[in-house]
PyMOL CGO cylinders between C-alpha atoms (Angstrom):
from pymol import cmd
from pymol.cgo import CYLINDER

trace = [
    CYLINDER, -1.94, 7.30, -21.24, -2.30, 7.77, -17.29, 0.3, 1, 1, 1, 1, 1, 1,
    CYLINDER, -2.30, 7.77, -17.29, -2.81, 10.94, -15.75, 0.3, 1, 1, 1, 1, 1, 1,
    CYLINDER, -2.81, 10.94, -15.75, 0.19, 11.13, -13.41, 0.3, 1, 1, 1, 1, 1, 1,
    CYLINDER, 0.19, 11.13, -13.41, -0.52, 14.65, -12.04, 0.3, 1, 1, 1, 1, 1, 1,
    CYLINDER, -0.52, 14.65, -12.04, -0.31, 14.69, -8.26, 0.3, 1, 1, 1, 1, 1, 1,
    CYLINDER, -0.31, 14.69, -8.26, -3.79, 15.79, -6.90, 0.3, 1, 1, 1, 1, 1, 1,
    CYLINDER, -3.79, 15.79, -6.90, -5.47, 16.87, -4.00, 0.3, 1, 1, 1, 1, 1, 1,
    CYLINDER, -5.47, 16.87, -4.00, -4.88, 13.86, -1.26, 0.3, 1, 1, 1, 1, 1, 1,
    CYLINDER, -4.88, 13.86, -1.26, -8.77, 14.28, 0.05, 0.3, 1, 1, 1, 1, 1, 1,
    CYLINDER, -8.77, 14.28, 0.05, -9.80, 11.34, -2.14, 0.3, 1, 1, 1, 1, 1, 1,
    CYLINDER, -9.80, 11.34, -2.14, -7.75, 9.37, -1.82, 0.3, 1, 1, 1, 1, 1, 1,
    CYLINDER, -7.75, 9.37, -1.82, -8.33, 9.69, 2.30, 0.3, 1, 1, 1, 1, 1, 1,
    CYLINDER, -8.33, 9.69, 2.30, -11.82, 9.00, 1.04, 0.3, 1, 1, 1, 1, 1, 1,
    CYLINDER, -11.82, 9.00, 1.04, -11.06, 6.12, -0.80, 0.3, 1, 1, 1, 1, 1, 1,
    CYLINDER, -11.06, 6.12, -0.80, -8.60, 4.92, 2.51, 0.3, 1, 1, 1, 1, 1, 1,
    CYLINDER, -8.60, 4.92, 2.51, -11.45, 5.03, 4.54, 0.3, 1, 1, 1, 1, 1, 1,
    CYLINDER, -11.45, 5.03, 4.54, -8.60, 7.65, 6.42, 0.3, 1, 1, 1, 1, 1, 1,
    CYLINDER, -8.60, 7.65, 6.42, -7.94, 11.31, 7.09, 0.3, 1, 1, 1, 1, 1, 1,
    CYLINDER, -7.94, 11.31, 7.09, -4.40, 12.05, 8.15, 0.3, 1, 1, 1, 1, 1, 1,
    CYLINDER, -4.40, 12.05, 8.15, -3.95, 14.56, 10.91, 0.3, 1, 1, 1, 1, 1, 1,
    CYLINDER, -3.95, 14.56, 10.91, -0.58, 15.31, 9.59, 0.3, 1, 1, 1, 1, 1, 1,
    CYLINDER, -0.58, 15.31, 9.59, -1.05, 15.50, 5.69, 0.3, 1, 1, 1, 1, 1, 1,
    CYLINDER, -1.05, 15.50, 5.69, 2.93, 15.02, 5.63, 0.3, 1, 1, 1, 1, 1, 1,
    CYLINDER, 2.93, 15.02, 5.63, 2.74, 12.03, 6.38, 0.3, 1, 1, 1, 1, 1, 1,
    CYLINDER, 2.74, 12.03, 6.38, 0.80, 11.03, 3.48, 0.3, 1, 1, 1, 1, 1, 1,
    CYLINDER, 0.80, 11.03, 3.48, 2.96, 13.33, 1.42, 0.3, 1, 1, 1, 1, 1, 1,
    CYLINDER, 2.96, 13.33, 1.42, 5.43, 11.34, 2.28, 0.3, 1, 1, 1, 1, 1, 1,
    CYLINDER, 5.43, 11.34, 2.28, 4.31, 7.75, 1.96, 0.3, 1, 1, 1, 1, 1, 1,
    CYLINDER, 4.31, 7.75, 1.96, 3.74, 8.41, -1.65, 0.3, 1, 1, 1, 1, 1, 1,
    CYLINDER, 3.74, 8.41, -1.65, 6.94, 10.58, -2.65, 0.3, 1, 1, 1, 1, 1, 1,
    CYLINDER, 6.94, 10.58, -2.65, 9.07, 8.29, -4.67, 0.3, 1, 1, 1, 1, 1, 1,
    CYLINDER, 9.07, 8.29, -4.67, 13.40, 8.30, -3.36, 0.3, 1, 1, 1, 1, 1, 1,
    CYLINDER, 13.40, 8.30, -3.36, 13.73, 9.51, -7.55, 0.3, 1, 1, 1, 1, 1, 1,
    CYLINDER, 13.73, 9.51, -7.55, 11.29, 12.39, -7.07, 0.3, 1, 1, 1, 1, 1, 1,
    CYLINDER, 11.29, 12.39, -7.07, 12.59, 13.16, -3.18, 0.3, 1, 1, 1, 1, 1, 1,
    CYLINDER, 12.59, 13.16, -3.18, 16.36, 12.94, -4.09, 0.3, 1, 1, 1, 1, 1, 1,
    CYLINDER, 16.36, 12.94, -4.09, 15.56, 15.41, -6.60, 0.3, 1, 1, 1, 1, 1, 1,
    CYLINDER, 15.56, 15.41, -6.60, 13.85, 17.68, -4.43, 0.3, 1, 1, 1, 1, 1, 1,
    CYLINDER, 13.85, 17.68, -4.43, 17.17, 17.57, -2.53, 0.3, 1, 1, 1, 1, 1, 1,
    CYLINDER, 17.17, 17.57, -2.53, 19.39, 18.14, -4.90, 0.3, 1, 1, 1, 1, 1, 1,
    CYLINDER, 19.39, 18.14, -4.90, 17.85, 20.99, -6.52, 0.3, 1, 1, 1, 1, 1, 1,
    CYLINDER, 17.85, 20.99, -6.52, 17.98, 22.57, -3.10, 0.3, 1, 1, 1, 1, 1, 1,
    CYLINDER, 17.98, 22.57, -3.10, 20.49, 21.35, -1.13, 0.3, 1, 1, 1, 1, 1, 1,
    CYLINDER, 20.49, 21.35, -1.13, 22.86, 19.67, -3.34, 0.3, 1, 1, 1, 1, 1, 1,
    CYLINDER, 22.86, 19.67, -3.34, 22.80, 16.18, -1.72, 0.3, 1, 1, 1, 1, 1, 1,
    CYLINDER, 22.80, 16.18, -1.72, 20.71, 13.07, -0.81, 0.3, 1, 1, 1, 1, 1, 1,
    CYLINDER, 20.71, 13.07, -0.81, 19.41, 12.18, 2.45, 0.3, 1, 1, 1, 1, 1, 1,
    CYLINDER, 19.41, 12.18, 2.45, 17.54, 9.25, 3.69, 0.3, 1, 1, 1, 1, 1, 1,
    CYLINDER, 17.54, 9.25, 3.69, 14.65, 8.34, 1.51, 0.3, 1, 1, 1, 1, 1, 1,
    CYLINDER, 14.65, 8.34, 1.51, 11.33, 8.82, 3.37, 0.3, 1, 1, 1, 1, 1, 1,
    CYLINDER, 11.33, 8.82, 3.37, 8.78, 6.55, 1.63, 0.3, 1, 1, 1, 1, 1, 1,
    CYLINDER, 8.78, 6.55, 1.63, 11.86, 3.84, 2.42, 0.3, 1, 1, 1, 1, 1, 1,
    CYLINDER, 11.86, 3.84, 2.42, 11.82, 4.62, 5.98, 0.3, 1, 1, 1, 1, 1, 1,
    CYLINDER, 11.82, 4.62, 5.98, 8.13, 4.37, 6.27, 0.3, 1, 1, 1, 1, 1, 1,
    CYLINDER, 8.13, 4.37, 6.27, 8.18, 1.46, 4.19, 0.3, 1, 1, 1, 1, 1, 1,
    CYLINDER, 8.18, 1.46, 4.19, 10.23, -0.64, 6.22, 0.3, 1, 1, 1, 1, 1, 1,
    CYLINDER, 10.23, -0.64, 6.22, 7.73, -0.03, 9.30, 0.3, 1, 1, 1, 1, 1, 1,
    CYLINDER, 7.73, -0.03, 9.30, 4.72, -0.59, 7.77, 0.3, 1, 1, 1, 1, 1, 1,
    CYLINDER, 4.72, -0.59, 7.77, 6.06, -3.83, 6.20, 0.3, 1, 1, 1, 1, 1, 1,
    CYLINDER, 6.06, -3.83, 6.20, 6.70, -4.81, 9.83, 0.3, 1, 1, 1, 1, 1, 1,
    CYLINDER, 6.70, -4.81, 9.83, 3.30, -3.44, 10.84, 0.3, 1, 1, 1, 1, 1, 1,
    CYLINDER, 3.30, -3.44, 10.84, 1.78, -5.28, 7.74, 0.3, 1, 1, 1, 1, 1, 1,
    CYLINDER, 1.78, -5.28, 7.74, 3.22, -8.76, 8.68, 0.3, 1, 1, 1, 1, 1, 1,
    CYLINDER, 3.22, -8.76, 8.68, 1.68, -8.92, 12.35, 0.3, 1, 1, 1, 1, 1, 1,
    CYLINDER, 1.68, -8.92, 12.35, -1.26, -7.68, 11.54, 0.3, 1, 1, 1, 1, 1, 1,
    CYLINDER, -1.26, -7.68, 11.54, -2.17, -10.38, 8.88, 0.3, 1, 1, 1, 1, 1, 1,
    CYLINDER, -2.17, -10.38, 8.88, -0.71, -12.78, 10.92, 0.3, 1, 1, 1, 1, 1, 1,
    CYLINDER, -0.71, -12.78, 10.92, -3.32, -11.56, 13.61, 0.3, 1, 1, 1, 1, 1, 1,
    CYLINDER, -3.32, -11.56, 13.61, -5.96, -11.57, 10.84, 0.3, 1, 1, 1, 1, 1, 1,
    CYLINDER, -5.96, -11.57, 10.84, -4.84, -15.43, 10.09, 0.3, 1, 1, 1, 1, 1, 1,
    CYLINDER, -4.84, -15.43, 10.09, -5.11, -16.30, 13.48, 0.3, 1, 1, 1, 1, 1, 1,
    CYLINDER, -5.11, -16.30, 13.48, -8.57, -14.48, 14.27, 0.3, 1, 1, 1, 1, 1, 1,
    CYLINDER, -8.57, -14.48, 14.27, -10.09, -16.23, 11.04, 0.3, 1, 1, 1, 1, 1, 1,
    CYLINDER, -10.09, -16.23, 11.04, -9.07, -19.71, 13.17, 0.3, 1, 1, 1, 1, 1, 1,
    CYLINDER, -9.07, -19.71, 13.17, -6.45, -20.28, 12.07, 0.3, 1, 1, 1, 1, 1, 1,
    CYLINDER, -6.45, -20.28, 12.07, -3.74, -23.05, 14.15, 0.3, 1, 1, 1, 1, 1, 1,
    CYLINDER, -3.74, -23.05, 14.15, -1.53, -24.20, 12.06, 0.3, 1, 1, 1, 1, 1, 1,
    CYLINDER, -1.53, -24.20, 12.06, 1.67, -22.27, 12.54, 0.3, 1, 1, 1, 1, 1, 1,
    CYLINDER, 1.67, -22.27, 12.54, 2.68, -23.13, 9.31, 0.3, 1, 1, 1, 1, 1, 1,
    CYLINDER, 2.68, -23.13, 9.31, -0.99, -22.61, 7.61, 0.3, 1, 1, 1, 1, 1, 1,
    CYLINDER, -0.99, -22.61, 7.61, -0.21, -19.10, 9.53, 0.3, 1, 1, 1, 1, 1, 1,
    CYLINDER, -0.21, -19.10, 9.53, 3.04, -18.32, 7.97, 0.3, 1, 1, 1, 1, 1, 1,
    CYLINDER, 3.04, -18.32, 7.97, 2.12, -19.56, 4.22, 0.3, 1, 1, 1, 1, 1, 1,
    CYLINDER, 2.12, -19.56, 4.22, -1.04, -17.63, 4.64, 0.3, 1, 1, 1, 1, 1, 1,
    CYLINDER, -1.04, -17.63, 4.64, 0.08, -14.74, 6.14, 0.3, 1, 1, 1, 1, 1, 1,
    CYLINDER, 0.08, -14.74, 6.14, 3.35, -14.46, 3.03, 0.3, 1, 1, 1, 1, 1, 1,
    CYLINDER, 3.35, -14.46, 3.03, 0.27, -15.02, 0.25, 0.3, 1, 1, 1, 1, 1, 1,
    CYLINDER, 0.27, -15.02, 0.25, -1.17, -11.69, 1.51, 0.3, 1, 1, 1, 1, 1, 1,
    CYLINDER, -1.17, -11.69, 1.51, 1.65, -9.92, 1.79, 0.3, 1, 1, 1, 1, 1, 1,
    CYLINDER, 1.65, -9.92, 1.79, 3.95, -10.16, -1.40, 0.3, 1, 1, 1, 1, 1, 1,
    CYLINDER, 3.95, -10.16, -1.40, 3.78, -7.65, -3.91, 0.3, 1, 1, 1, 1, 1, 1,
    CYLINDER, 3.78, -7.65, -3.91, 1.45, -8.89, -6.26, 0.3, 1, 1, 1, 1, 1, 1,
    CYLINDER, 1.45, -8.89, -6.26, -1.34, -8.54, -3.73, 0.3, 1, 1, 1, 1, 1, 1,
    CYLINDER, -1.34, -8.54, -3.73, -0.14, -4.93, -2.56, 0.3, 1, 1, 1, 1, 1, 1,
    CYLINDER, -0.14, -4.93, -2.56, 0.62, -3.74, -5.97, 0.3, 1, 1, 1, 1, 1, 1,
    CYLINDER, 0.62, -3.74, -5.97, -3.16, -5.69, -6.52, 0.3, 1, 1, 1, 1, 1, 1,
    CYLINDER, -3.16, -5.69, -6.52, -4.58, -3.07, -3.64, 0.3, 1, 1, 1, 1, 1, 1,
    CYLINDER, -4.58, -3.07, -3.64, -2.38, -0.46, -5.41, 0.3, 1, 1, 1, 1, 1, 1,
    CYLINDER, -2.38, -0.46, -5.41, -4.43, -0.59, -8.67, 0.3, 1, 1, 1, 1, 1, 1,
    CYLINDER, -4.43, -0.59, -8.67, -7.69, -1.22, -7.38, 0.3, 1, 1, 1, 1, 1, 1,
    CYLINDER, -7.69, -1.22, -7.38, -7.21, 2.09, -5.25, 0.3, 1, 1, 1, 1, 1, 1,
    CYLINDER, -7.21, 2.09, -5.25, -6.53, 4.30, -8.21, 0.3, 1, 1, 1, 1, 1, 1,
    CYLINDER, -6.53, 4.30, -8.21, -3.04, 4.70, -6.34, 0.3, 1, 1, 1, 1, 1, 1,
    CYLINDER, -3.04, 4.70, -6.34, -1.02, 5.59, -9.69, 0.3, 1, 1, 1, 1, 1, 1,
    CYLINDER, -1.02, 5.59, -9.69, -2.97, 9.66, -9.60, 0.3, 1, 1, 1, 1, 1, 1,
    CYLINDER, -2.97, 9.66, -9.60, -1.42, 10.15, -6.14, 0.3, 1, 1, 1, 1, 1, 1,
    CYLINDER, -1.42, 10.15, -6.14, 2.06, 9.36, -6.27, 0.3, 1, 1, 1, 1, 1, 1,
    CYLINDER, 2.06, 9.36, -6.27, 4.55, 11.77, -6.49, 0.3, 1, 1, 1, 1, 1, 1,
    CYLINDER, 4.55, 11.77, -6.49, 6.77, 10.74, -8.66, 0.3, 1, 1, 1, 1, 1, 1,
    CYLINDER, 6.77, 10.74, -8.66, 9.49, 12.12, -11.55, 0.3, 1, 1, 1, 1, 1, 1,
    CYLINDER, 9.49, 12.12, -11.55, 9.02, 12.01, -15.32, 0.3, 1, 1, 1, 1, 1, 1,
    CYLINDER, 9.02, 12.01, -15.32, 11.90, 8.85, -15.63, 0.3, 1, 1, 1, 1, 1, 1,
    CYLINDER, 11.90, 8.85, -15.63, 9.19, 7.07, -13.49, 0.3, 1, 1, 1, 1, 1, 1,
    CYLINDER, 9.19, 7.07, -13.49, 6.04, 8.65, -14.88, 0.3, 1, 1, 1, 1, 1, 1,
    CYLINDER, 6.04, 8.65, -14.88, 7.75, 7.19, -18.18, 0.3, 1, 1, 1, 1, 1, 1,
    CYLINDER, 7.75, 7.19, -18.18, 8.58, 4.04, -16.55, 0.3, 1, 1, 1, 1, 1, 1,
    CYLINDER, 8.58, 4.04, -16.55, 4.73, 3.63, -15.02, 0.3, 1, 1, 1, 1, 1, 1,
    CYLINDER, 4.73, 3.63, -15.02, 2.94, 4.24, -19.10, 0.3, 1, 1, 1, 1, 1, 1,
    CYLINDER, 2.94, 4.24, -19.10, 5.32, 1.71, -20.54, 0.3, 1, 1, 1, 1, 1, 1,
    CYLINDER, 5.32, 1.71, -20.54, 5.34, -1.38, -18.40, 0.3, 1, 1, 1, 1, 1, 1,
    CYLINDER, 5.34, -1.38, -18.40, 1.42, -0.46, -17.30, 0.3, 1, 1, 1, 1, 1, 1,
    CYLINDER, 1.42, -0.46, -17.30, -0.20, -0.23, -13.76, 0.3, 1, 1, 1, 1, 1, 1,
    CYLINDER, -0.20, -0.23, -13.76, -0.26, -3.84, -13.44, 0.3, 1, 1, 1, 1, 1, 1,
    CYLINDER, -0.26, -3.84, -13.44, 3.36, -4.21, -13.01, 0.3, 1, 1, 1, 1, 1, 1,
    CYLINDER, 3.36, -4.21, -13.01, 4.03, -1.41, -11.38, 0.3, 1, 1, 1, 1, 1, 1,
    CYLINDER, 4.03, -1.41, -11.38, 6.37, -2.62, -8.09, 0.3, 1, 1, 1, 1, 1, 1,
    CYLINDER, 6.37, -2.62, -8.09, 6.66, 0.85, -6.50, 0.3, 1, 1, 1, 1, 1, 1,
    CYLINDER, 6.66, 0.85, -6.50, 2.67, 0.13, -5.13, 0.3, 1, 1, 1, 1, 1, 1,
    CYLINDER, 2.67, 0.13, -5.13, 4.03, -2.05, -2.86, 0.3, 1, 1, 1, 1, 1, 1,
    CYLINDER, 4.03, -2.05, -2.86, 6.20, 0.03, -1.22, 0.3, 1, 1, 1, 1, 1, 1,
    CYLINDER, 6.20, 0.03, -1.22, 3.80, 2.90, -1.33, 0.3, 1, 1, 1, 1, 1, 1,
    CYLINDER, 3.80, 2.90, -1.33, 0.93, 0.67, 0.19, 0.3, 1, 1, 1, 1, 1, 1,
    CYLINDER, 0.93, 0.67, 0.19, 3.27, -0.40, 2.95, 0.3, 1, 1, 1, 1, 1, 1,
    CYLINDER, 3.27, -0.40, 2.95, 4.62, 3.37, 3.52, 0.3, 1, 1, 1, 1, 1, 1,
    CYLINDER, 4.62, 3.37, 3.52, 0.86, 4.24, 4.10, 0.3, 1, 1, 1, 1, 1, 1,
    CYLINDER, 0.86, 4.24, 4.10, 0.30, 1.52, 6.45, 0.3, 1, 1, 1, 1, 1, 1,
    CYLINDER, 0.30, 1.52, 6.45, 3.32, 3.41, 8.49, 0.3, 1, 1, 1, 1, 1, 1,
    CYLINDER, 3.32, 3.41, 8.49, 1.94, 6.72, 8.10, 0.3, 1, 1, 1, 1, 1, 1,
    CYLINDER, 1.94, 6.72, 8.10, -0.93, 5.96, 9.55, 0.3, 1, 1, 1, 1, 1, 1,
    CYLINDER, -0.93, 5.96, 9.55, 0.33, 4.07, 12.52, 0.3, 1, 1, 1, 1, 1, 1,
    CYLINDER, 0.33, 4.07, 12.52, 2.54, 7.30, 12.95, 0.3, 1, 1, 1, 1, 1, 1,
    CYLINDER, 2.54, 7.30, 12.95, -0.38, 9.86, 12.16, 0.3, 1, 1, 1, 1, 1, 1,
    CYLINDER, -0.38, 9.86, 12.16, -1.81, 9.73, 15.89, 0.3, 1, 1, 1, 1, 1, 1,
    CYLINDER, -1.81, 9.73, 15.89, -0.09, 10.66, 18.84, 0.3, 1, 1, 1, 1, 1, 1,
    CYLINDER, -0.09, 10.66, 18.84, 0.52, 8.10, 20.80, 0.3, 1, 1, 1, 1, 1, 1,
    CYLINDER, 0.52, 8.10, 20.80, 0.94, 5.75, 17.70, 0.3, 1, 1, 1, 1, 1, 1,
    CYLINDER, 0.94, 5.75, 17.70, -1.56, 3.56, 17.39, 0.3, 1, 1, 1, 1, 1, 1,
    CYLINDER, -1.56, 3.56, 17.39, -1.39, -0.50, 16.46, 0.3, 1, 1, 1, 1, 1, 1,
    CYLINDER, -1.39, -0.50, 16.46, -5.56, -0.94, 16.85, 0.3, 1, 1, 1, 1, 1, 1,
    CYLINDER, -5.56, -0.94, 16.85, -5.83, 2.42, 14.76, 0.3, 1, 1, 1, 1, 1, 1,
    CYLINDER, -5.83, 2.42, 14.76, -3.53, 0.76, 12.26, 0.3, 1, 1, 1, 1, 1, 1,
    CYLINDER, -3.53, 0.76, 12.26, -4.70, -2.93, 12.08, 0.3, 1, 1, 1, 1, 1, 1,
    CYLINDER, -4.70, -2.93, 12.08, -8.66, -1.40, 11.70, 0.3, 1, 1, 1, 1, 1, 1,
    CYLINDER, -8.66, -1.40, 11.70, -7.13, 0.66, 8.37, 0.3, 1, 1, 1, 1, 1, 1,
    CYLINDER, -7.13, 0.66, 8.37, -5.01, -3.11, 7.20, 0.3, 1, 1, 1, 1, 1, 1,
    CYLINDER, -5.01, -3.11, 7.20, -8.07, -4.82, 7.53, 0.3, 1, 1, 1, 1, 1, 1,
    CYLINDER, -8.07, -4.82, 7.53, -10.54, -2.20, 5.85, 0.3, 1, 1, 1, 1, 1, 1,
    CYLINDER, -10.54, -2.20, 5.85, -8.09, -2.21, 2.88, 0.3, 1, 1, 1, 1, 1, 1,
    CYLINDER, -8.09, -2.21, 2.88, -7.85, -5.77, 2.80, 0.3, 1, 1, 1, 1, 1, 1,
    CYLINDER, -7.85, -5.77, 2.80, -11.55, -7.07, 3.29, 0.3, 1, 1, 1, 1, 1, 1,
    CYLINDER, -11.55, -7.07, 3.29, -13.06, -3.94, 1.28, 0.3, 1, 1, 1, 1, 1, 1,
    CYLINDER, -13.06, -3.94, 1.28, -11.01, -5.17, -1.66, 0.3, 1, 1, 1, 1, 1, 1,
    CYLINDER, -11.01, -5.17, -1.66, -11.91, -8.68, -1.11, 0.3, 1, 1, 1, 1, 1, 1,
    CYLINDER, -11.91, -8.68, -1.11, -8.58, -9.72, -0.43, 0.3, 1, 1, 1, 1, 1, 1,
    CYLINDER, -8.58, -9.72, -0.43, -9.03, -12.13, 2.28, 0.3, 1, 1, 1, 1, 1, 1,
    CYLINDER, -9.03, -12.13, 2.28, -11.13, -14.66, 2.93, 0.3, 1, 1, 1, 1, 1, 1,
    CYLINDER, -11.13, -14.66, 2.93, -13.54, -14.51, 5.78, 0.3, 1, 1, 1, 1, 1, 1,
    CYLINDER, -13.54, -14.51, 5.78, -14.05, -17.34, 8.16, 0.3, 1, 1, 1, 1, 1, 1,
    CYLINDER, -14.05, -17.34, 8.16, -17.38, -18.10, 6.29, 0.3, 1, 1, 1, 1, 1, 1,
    CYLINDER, -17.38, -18.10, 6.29, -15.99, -18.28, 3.10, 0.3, 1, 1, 1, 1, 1, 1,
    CYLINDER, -15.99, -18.28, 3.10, -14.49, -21.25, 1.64, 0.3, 1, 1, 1, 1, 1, 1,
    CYLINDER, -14.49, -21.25, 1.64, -12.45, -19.56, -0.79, 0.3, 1, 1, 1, 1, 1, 1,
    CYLINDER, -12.45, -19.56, -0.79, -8.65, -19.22, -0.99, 0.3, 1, 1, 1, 1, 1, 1,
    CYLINDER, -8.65, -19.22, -0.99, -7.00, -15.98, -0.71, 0.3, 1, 1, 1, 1, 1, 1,
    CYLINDER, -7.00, -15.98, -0.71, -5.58, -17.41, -4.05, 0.3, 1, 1, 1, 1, 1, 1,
    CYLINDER, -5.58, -17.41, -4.05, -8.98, -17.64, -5.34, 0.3, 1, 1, 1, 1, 1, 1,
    CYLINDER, -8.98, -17.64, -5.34, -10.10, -14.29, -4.15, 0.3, 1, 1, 1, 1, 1, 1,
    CYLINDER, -10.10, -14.29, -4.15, -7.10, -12.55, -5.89, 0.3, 1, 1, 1, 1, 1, 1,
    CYLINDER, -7.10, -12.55, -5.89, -7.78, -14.53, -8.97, 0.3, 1, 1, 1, 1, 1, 1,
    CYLINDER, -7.78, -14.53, -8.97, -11.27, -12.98, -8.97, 0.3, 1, 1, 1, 1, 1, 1,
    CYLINDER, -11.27, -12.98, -8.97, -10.74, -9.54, -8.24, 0.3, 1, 1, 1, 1, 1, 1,
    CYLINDER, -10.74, -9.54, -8.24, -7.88, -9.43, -11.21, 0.3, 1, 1, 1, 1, 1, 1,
    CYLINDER, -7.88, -9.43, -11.21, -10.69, -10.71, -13.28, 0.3, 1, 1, 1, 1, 1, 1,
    CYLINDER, -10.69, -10.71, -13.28, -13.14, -7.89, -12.33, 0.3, 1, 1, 1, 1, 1, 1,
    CYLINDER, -13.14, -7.89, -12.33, -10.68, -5.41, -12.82, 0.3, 1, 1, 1, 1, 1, 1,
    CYLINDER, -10.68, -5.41, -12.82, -9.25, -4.19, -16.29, 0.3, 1, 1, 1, 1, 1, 1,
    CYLINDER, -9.25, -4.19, -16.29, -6.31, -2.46, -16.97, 0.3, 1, 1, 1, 1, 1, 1,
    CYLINDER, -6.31, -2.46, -16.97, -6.04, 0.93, -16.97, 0.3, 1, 1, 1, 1, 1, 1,
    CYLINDER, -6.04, 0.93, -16.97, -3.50, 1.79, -19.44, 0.3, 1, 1, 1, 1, 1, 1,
]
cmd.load_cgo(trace, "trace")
């Protein structure tokens, strides 16, 4: 079984190589719609828009030019080579991938239906890591005042090359490769 209580947010900064000014904004980036809805309607009686969403929607936009800038900077010409590359690093597999390798299931807030839902399919199916990892990119880029692209691409990249999830320009191995690794590395934590 997983331990799904929601913990103090310091490690995982430490883990994210990050510390949030505003800790909200991590709050945030990991409170499921299921678990803020409810939140709502307990108090309020109604459901507004769904933070982690809103976030998630940026930081997939911040996500996608910052690989493609991390395509390009590993020399990279090809526009196409640049496109195919930059959607093999950014579908879910390889966020939910960057999900589980960060421990992220202990830090989302989430309600028992999806506590449930997360111990019966396991961690390594677990789609919601996507949207989390891309809701943290957001937060981040939101976190300092002005918002900050540099501040953000520095925390894509750390998460991507500490979890050997891209290939540098020495390597000769695929991303495809890489992944195919790491999955091996790793075991399931159910």
């Amino acid at each position: 079984m997983i331990d799904l209580e929601v913990p103090d947010y310091k490690q995982l900064e430490i883990e994210l190589g990050y510390h949030f000014e505003d800790p909200d904004l991590l709050k945030a980036a990991l409170k499921s719609k299921q678990r803020f809805n409810e939140t709502l309607q307990s108090k309020f009686g109604r459901e507004e828009l769904d933070p982690q969403k809103a976030l998630s929607l940026l930081g997939d936009g911040l996500l996608k030019s910052i690989l493609v800038a991390m395509v390009i900077e590993r020399g990279e010409k090809n526009t196409g080579n640049v496109d195919h590359l930059r959607q093999e690093e950014e579908n879910n597999n390889t966020l939910t991938l960057i999900g589980k390798k960060i421990e992220l299931w202990k830090y989302l807030d989430v309600n028992d239906d999806e506590r449930n839902r997360m111990s019966n399919i396991g961690i390594d199916q677990y789609e919601p890591f996507a949207m989390a990892i891309e809701a943290l990119i957001a937060a981040v880029y939101l976190d300092r005042t002005p918002s900050n692209y540099e501040n953000c691409k520095n925390f894509v990249e750390k998460l991507y090359v500490r979890l050997d999830l891209i290939k540098k320009k020495e390597d000769n191995k695929t991303f495809i490769q890489c992944i195919n690794e790491l999955a091996n590395r790793t075991q399931p934590n159910s």
